[in-house]
C-alpha positions as CSV (number, residue, x, y, z in Angstrom):
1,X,151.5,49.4,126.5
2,X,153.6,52.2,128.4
3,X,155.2,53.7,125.1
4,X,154.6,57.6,126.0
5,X,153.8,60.6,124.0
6,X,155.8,64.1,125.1
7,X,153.4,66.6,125.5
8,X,156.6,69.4,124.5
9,X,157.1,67.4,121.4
10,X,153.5,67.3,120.2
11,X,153.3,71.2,120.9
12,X,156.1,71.7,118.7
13,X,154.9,68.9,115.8
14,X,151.7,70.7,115.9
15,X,152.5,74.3,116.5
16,X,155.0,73.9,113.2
17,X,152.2,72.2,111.3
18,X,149.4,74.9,111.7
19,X,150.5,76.8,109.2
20,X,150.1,74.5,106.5
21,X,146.7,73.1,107.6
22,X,143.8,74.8,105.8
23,X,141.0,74.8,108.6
24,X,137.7,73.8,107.3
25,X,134.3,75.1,108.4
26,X,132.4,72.9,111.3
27,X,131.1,70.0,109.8
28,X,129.5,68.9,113.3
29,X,128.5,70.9,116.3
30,X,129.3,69.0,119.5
31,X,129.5,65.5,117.3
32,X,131.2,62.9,118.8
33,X,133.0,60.5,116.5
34,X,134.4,57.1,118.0
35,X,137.4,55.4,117.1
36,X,137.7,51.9,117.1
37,X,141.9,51.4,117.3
38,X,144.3,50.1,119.5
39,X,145.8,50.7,122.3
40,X,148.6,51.8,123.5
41,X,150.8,53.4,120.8
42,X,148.6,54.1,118.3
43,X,145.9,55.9,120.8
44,X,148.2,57.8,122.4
45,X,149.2,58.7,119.3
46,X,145.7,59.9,117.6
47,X,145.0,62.2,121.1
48,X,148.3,63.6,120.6
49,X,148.6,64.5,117.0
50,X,145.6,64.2,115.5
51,X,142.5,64.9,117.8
52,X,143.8,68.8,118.5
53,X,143.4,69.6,114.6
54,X,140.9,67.2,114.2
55,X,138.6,69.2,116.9
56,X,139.3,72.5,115.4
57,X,138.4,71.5,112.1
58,X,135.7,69.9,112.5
59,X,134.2,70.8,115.8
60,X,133.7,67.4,117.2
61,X,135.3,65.5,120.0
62,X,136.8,61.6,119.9
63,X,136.0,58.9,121.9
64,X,137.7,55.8,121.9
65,X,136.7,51.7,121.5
66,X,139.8,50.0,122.2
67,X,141.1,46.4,121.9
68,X,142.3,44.3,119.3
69,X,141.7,44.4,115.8
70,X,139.9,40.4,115.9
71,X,138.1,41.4,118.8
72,X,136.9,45.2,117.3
73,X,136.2,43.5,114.1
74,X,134.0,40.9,115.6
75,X,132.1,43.7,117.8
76,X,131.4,45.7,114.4
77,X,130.4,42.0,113.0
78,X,128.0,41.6,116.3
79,X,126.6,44.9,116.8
80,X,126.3,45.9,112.8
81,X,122.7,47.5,113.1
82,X,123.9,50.1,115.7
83,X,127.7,50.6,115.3
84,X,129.9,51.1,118.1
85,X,132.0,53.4,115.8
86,X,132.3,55.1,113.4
87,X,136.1,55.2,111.8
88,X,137.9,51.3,111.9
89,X,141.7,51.1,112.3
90,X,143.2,48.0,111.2
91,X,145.2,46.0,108.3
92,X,144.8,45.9,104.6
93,X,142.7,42.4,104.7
94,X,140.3,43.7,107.6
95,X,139.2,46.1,105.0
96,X,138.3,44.1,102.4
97,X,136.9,41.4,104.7
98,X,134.6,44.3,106.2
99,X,133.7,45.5,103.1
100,X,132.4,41.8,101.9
101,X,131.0,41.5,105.6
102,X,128.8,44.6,105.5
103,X,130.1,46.8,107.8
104,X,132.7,48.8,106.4
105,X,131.7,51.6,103.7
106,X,133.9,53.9,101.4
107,X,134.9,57.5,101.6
108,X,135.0,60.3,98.5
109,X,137.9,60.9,97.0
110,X,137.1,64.9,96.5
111,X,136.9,64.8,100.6
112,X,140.2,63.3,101.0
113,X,142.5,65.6,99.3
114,X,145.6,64.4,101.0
115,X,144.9,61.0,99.1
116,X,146.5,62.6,96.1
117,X,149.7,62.2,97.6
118,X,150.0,59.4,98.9
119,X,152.6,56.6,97.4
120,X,151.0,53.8,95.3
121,X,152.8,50.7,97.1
122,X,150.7,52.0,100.1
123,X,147.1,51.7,98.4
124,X,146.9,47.9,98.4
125,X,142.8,47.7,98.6
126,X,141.7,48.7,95.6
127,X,138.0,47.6,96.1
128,X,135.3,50.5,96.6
129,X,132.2,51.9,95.7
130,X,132.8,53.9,92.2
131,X,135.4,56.0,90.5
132,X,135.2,58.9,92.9
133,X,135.3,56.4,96.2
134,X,138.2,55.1,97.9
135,X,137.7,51.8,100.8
136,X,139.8,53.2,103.5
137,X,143.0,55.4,103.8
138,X,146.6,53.8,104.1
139,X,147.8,55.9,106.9
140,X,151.4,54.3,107.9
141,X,153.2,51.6,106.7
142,X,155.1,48.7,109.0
143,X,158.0,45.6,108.6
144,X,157.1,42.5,109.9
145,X,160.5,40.9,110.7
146,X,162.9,39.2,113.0
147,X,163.6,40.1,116.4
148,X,166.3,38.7,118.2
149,X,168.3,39.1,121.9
150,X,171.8,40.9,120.4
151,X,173.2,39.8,124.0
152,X,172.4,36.3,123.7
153,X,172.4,36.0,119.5
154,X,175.9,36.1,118.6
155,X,175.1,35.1,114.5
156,X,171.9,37.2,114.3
157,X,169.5,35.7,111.3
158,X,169.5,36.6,107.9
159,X,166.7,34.6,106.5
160,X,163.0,33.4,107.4
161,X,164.4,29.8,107.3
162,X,166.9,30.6,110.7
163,X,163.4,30.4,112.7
164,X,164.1,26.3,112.3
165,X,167.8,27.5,113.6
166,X,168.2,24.4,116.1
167,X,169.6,26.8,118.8
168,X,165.9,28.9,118.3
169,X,163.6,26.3,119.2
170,X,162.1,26.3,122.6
171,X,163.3,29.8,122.8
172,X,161.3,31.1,120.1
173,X,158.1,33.7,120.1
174,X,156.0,33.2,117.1
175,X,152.7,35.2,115.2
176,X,149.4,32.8,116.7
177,X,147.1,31.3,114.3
178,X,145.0,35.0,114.3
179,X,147.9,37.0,114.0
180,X,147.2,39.7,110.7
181,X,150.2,38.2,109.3
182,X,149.8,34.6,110.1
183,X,148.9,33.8,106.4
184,X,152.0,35.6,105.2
185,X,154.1,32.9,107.0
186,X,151.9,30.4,105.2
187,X,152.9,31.6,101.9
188,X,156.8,31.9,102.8
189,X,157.0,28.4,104.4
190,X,155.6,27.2,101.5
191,X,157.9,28.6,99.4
192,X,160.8,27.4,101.8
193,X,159.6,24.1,101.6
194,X,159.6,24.3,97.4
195,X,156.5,25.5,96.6
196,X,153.8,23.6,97.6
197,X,150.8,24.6,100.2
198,X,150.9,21.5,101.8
199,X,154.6,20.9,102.2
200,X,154.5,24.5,103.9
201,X,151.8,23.3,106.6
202,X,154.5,20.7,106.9
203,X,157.5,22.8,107.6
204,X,155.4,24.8,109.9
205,X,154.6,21.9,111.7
206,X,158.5,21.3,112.4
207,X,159.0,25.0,114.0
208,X,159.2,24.6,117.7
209,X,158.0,27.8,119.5
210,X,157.7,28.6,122.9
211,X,155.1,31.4,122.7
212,X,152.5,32.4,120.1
213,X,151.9,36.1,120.1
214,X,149.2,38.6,118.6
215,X,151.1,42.0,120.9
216,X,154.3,42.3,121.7
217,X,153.9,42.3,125.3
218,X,152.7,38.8,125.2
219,X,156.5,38.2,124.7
220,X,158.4,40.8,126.2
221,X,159.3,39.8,129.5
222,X,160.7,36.6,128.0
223,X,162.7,38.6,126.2
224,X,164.2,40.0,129.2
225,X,164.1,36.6,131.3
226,X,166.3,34.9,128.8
227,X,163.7,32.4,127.5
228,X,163.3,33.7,124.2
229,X,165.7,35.3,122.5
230,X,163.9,35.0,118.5
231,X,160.5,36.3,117.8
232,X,158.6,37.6,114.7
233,X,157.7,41.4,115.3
234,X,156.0,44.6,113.8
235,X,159.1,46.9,113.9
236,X,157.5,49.9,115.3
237,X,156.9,47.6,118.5
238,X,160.8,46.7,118.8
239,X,161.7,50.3,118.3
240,X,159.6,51.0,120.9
241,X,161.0,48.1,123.1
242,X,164.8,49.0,122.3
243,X,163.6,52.8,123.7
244,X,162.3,51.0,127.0
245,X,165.7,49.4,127.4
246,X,164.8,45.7,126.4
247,X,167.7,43.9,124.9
248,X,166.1,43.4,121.4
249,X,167.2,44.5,117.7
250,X,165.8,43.2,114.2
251,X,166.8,42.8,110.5
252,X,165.5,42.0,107.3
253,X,165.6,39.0,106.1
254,X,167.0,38.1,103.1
255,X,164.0,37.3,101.2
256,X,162.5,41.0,102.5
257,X,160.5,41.8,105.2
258,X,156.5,41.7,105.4
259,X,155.3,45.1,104.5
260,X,152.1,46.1,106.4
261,X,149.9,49.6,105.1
262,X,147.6,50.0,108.1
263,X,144.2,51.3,106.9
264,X,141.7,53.5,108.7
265,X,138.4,53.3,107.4
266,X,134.7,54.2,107.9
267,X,132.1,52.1,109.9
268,X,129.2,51.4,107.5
269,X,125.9,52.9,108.9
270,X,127.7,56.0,110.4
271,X,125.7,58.8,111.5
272,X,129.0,61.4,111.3
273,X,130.1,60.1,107.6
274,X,131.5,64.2,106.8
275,X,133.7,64.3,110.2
276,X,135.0,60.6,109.4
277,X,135.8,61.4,105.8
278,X,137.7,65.0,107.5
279,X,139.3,62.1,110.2
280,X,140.7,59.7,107.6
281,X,142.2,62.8,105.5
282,X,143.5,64.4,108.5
283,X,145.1,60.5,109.3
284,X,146.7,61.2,105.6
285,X,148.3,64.5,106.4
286,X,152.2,65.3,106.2
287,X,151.8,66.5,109.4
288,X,150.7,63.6,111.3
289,X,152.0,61.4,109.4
290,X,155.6,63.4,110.2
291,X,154.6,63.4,113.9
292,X,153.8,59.2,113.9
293,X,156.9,58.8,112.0
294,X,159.3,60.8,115.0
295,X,157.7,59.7,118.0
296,X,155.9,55.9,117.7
297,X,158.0,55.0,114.8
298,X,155.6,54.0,112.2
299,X,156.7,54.6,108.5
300,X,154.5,57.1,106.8
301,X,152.8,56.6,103.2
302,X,152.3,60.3,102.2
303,X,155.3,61.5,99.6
304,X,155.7,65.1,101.5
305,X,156.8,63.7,104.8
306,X,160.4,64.6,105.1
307,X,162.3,62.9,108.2
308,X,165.6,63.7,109.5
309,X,168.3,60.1,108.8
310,X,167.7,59.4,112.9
311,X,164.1,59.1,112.6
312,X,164.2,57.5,108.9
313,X,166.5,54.8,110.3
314,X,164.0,53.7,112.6
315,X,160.7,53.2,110.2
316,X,159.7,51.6,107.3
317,X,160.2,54.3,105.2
318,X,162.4,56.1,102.1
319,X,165.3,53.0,101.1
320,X,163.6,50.0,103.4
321,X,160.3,50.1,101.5
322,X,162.5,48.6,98.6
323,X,163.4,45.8,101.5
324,X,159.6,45.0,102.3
325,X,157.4,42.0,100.5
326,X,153.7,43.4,99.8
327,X,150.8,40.7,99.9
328,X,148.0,40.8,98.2
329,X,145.4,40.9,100.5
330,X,142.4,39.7,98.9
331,X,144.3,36.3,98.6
332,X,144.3,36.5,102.7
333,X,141.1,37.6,102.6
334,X,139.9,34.4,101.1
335,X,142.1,32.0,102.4
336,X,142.2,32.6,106.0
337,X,139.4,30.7,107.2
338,X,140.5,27.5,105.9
339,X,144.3,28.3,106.5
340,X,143.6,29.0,110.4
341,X,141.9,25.6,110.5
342,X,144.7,23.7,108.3
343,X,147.3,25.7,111.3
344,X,145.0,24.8,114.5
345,X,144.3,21.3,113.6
346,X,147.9,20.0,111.5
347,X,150.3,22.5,112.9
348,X,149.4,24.0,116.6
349,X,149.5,20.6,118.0
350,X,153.5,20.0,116.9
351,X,154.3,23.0,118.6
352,X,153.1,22.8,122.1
353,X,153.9,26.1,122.7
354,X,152.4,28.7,125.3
């Protein structure tokens, strides 16, 4: 990903922030905590806003385990008696999936004192360990909706149903099987199709795209070339196209968009469990969560952040949270295994796609 960070803008998010911050005593003395996160826009985003403070609080340093969230999930899964980190970043069902797993743990609540203000809609895992435990920390919210080439898309979409828009098919970039909200579009096809589970596998079956996606830059130079002008899409990742010039835009369709909380949470079997709990609250912060907000476009969850209307208009944040369809993710949770089967064996095959 090529999404930059301004080093002047950080020094001013931060220097404005310090203030504010409370600095704690060392909890670790040379400590190295490892994240495991993506790449791209959200790493370059933790180095710029949140390792500085997170240093001088603390005392430790960050390193980084980057990739995917399937493929850092399954290395946690693989390598469970000695973790290859210690804080997770990923979606609302990763957590409760690695909590049933056995490798994701819970934090305390009295260590996370940022938790008290963040909004409700954001909390969607409500599993943990106790009263005074919480299973990870919703750190920024995203929309899942519809991209589409304003250049080339002269009656832009409205609804999930203008994906089986005749003019779409062929030219059309669509969440793969393992996509984190693959099992959302099971749910809405179904309900498109009247109701029924089976009816939606159905109606799935009948989309025609040309390339299934997990990262938007599986798709962008198509988007570019011509050849697909519709594609699903996390919003902070068009944002961060329409800045690098792509001719791209999205809306919200009709029925809402698919609202996204993206967790951080701690790797069960830790050895830094005191610098990961100071991590996840620092993740919770006004001040990073104002910083994330600016600069990758990612809506925050805690109630202080206040953003200027620029900044606002491009995030899932304030009025568009009202436009945005929560899941519940323990129903994804359980259902995935048998849904990704039902799509690669009565749906993939239809589609032919790339």
């Amino acid at each position: 990903m090529t999404h930059k960070i301004t080093m002047t803008r950080r020094a001013m998010l931060l220097g404005a922030a310090a203030a504010p911050l409370i600095a704690r005593p060392a909890l670790a003395q040379r400590a190295t905590l490892s994240v495991s996160t993506w790449g791209g826009v959200t790493q370059d985003g933790i180095k710029a806003y949140v390792a500085p403070e997170f240093e001088k609080r603390t005392g430790a340093t960050l390193a980084y385990d980057i990739g995917g969230q399937g493929a850092r999930y399954n290395k946690l899964l693989a390598q469970r008696n000695n973790p290859p980190a210690d804080v997770f970043f990923s979606t609302d069902e990763a957590v409760i999936a690695g909590r049933r797993a056995g490798i994701l743990t819970s934090a305390s609540r009295k260590n996370l004192p940022n938790l008290a203000n963040i909004h409700a809609w954001a909390q969607t895992v409500t599993e943990n360990d106790g009263e005074g435990t919480i299973a990870g920390a919703p750190y920024t919210l995203l929309a899942y909706a519809l991209a589409y080439n304003p250049a080339v898309v002269k009656d832009k979409p409205t609804s999930w149903a203008d994906m089986w828009r005749p003019e779409f098919q062929g030219k059309f970039a669509f969440a793969a099987p393992v996509h984190s909200q693959m099992p959302a579009f099971v749910t809405l096809a179904a309900e498109l199709a009247g109701g029924s589970l089976d009816a939606g596998f159905k109606k799935l079956a009948e989309l025609r795209p040309s390339k299934l996606t997990v990262f938007w830059t599986d798709w962008a130079p198509l988007n570019k070339s011509g050849d697909v002008t519709l594609a699903t899409e996390f919003d902070y990742y068009v944002e961060t196209m329409k800045s690098q010039g792509y001719p791209i835009d999205y809306v919200i369709p009709k029925e809402k968009a698919i609202g996204c909380p993206e967790y951080v949470s701690i790797v069960k079997g830790t050895k830094h469990q005191a610098i990961a709990e100071a991590f996840l609250d620092l993740m919770l912060s006004p001040q990073v969560q104002t910083a994330f907000a600016q600069e990758t476009f990612q809506g925050p969850t805690n109630k202080l952040v206040k953003l200027t209307a620029a900044s606002e208009a491009r995030c899932a944040c304030g009025a568009r949270v009202d436009q945005l369809r929560f899941f519940d993710p323990k129903v994804f949770a359980d259902n995935r295994a048998v849904w990704t089967e039902r799509l690669n064996t009565e749906v993939v095959p239809h589609w032919r796609a790339r």
